[in-house]
PLY file of the C-alpha trace (Angstrom):
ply
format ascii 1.0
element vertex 203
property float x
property float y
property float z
element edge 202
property int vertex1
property int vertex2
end_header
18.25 23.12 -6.29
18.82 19.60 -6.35
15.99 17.22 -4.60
17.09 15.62 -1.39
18.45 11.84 -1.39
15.94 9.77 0.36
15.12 6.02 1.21
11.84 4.89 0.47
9.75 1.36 1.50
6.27 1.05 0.50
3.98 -1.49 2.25
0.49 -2.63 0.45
-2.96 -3.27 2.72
-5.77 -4.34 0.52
-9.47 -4.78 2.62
-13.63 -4.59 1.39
-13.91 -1.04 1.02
-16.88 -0.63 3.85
-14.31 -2.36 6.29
-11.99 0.95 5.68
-14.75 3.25 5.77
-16.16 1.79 9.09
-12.70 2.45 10.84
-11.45 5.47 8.90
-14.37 7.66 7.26
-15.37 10.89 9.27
-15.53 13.83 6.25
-17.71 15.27 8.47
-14.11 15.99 10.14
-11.94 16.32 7.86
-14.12 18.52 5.42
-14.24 20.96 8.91
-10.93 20.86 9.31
-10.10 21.47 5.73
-11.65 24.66 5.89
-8.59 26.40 8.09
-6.54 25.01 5.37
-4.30 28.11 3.93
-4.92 26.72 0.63
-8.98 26.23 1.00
-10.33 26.94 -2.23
-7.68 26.81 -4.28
-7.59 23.41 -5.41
-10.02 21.21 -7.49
-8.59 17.79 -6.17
-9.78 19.69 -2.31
-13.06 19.97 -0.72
-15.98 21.48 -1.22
-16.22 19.11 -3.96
-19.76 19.55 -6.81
-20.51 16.00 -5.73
-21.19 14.09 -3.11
-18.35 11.95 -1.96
-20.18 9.16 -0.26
-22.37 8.74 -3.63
-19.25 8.33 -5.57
-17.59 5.85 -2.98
-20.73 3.46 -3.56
-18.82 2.66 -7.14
-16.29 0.69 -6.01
-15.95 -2.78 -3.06
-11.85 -2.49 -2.57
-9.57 -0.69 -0.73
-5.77 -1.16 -2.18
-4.26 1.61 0.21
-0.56 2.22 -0.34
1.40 3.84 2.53
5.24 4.84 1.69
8.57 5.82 4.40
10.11 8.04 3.28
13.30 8.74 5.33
16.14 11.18 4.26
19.52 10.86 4.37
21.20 11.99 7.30
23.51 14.61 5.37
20.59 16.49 3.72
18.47 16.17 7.44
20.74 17.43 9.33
22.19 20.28 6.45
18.33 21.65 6.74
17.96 24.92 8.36
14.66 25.74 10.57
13.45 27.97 7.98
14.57 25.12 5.16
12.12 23.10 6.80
8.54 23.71 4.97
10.59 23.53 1.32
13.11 20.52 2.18
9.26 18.26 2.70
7.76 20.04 -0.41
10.39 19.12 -2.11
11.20 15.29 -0.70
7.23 14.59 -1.19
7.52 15.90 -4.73
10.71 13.94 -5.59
8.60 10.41 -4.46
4.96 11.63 -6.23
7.27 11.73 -9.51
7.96 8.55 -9.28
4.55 7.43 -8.00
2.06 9.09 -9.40
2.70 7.83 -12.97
2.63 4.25 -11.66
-0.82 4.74 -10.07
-2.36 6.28 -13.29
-0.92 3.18 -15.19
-2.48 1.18 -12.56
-6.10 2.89 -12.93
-5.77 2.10 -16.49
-5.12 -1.22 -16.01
-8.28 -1.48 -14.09
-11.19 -0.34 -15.63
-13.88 1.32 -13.02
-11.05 2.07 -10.87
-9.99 5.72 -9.04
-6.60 6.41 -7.92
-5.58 8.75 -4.90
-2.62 10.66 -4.95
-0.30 11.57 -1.48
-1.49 15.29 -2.21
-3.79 17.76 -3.97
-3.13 17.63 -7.63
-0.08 18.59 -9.15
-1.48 18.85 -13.01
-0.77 22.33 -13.76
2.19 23.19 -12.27
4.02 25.17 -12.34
0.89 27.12 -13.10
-1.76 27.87 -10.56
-5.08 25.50 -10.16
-7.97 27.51 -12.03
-9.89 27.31 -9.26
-8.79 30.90 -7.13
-9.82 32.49 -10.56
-12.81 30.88 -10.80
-12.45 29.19 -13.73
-13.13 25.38 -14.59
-10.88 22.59 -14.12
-8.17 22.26 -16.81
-8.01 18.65 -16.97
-11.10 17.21 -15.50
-10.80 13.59 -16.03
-7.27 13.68 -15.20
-7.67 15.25 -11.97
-7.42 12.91 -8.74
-7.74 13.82 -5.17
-5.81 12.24 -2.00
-7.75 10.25 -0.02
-8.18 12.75 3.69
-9.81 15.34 0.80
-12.48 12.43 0.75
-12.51 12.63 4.03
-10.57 9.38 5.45
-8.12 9.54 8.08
-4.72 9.35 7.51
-2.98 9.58 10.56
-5.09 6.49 11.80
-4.62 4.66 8.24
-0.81 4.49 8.59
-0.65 3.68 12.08
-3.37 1.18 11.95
-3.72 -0.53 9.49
0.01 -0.73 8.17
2.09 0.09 11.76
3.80 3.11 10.67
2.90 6.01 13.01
3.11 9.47 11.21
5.75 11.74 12.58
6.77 15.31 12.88
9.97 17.49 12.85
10.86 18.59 15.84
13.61 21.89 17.32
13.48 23.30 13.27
14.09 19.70 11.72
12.33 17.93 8.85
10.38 15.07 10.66
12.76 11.94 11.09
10.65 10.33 8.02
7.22 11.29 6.21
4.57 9.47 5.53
2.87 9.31 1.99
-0.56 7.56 1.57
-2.07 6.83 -2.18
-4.48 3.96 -3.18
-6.98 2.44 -5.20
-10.39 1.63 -5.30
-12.08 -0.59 -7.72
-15.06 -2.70 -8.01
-13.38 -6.11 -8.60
-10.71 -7.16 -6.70
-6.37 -6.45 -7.85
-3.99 -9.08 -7.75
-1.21 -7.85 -5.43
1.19 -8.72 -7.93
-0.29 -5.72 -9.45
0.98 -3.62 -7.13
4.51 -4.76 -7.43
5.95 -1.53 -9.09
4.74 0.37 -6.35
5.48 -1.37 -3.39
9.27 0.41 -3.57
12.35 -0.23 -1.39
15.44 1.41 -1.44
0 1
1 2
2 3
3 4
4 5
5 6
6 7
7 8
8 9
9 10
10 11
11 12
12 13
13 14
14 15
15 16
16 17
17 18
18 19
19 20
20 21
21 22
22 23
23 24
24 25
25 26
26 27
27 28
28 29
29 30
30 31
31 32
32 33
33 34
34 35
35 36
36 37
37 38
38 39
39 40
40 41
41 42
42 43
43 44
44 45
45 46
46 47
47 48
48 49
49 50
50 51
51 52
52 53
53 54
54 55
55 56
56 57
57 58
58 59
59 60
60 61
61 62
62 63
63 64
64 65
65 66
66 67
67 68
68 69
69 70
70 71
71 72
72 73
73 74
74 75
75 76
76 77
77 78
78 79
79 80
80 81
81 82
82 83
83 84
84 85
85 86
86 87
87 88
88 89
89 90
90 91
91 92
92 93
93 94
94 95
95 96
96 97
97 98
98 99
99 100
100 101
101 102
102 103
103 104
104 105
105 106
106 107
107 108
108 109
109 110
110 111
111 112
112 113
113 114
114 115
115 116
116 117
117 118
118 119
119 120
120 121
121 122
122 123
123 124
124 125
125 126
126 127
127 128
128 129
129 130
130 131
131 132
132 133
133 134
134 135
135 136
136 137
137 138
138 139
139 140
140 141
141 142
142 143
143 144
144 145
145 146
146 147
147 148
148 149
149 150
150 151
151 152
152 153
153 154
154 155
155 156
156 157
157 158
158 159
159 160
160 161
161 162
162 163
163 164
164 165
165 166
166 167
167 168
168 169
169 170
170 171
171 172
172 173
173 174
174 175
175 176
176 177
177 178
178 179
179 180
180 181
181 182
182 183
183 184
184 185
185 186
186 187
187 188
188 189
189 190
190 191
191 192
192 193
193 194
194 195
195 196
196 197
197 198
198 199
199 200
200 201
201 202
């Protein structure tokens, strides 16, 4: 099945790192409401975590937070049946973390003392299922990255707030008008924007 056609238009906000968490940190929350997740437990990148994620945010001062439209074509929108609808977004948000998720791994590279967040639990070992439902330990441990609401941040608030782009949601059986992706950085010492140029997509 071929991936739907899409328009995309990422938008950079870079900020101190306590300056985010004061207006968007509440794992308390989010760790709660990960826990009615259907896939709790499944997933390495996804809380409970063996560490403690406040301890590991005191590594790093910035906040590069990258927040990506995604809007599909009408054709494919409007060609989606209600039942479509959970697969169409599966497959849309895979479609743009192929192209962005091996930019942000170059970037964390780049940047020694860095961590990168991915829009989504990690995708590693697919097609294969995370080791964690068996119990077993993570297959690529210092390869694995988690999305930034498994750290408990708010998302809804971060693309709405801080760069104007209010999440939405499908309505009467239809994909959601346009989703919403969020990735980022942290790191220690500051990123030039011009860093971020790659990622910052349109079109």
């Amino acid at each position: 099945m071929s991936e739907p056609a899409y328009r995309i238009e990422g938008t950079l906000r870079q900020l101190p790192l306590d300056e985010y968490m004061a207006g968007y940190f509440d794992p308390d929350r989010f760790f709660a409401l990960c826990e009615h997740c259907p896939t709790y437990l499944t997933n390495w990148s996804c809380p409970p975590f063996t560490y403690d994620v406040r301890e590991a945010l005191a590594r790093y001062r910035y906040a590069h937070i990258l927040v990506h439209r995604v809007t599909p074509d009408e054709q494919s929108w409007a060609a989606c049946l209600p039942d479509e609808v959970g697969d169409y977004c599966f497959r849309l948000m895979g479609a743009v973390r192929d192209r962005i998720d091996p930019l942000l791994y170059q970037l964390e590279r780049q940047h020694t003392g860095s961590r990168l967040f991915t829009a989504g639990r990690c995708r590693l070992c697919q097609p294969q299922a995370c080791t964690r439902s068996a119990g077993d330990p993570c297959r690529h441990p210092d390869q694995m990255r988690s999305s930034l609401e498994s750290w408990g941040f708010d998302l809804s608030g971060t693309t709405e707030r801080l760069a104007g782009i209010p999440m939405v949601w499908g309505e009467e059986g239809h994909p959601p008008r346009y989703l919403t992706m969020v990735s980022a950085l942290l790191s220690a010492e500051p990123v030039p924007e011009r860093d971020f140029e790659k990622l910052e997509i349109r079109g």
